[in-house]
Structures are given as structure tokens and as C-alpha cells.
N, C-alpha and C positions, 0 to 999 in steps of 0.2 A: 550940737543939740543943747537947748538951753534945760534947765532944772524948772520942776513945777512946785511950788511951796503947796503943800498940803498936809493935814493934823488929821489925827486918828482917834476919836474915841469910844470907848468901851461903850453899850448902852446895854437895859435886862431886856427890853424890849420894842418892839415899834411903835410908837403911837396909831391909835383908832381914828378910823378914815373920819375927818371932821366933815358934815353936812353945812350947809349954808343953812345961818340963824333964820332968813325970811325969805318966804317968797312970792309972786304975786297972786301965785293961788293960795299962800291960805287964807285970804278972805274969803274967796270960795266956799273951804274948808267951814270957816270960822260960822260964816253968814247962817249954812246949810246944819251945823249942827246947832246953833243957836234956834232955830228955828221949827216950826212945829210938825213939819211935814217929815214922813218917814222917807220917801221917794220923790224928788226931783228929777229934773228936767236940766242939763248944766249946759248953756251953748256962749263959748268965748268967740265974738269976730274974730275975723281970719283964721282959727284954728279948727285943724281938725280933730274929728271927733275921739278918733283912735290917738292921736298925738296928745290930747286933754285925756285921754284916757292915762296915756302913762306919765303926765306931770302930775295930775293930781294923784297917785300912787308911790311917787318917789313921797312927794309930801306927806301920804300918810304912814309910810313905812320909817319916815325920818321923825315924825313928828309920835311914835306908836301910839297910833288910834287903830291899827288894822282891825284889832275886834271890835268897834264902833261903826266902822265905814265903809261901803266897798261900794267901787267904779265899774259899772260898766257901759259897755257900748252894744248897741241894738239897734240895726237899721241906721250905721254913721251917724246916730243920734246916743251923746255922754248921758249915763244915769247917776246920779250918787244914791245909794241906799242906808239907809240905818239897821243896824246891826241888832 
């Protein structure tokens, strides 16, 4: 059986789960809170409504806007609301 080289060391802690810096929803994001309307309408081709429901929720949870923003879905039709 051969030997495996491997090293050992000490650490205090884990490092915090890293989020990816961008993504294609927050323009989404960005568009809807720049803008004047408290309640939209959010419909991405090909995607469905429940699936858009929860990318644009990871993005707000990643980016904390949660007290700002909140997604939902009503009749497979995505809302975003202002908070």
C-alpha cells in the first residue's frame, strides 16, 4: 500500500459560506427598486414562476434587502413588493 502525503493544520474557525458576488437577477432586483412602483408584475422567459420565486429570494437574502423586498407567487404569476 502506498503513503498519502498530507498536512494538518490548526484553524479557530470555519470560514462563512461565500455567496456569489452577481447574478442575473439583480437587475431584476436593482430595476424594481429603482423604480416607482411599489408592486410589480416579474415574468423571466422560460422560467417559471415558482422557480423565479425562489432565485430572486436567494438574491435577496444574500444581498439583505429582505426588509425592503418580498416575492411572491399568485396564480404561477411572480410579484415583487416593497416593503
Amino acid at each position: 500500500m502506498s503513503e498519502v502525503k498530507f498536512d494538518l493544520q490548526p484553524v479557530d474557525k470555519k470560514p462563512s459560506r461565500k455567496y456569489r458576488k452577481g447574478s442575473k437577477y439583480d437587475p431584476i432586483i436593482d430595476s424594481f427598486l429603482k423604480g416607482e412602483h411599489a408592486l410589480v408584475r416579474v415574468e423571466v422567459q422560460d422560467k417559471d414562476a415558482n422557480y423565479l420565486r425562489t432565485q430572486l429570494n436567494k438574491r435577496i437574502e444574500a444581498r439583505d434587502i429582505v426588509s425592503q423586498v418580498k416575492v411572491s407567487v399568485v396564480n404561477n404569476i411572480a410579484y415583487l413588493e416593497k416593503l
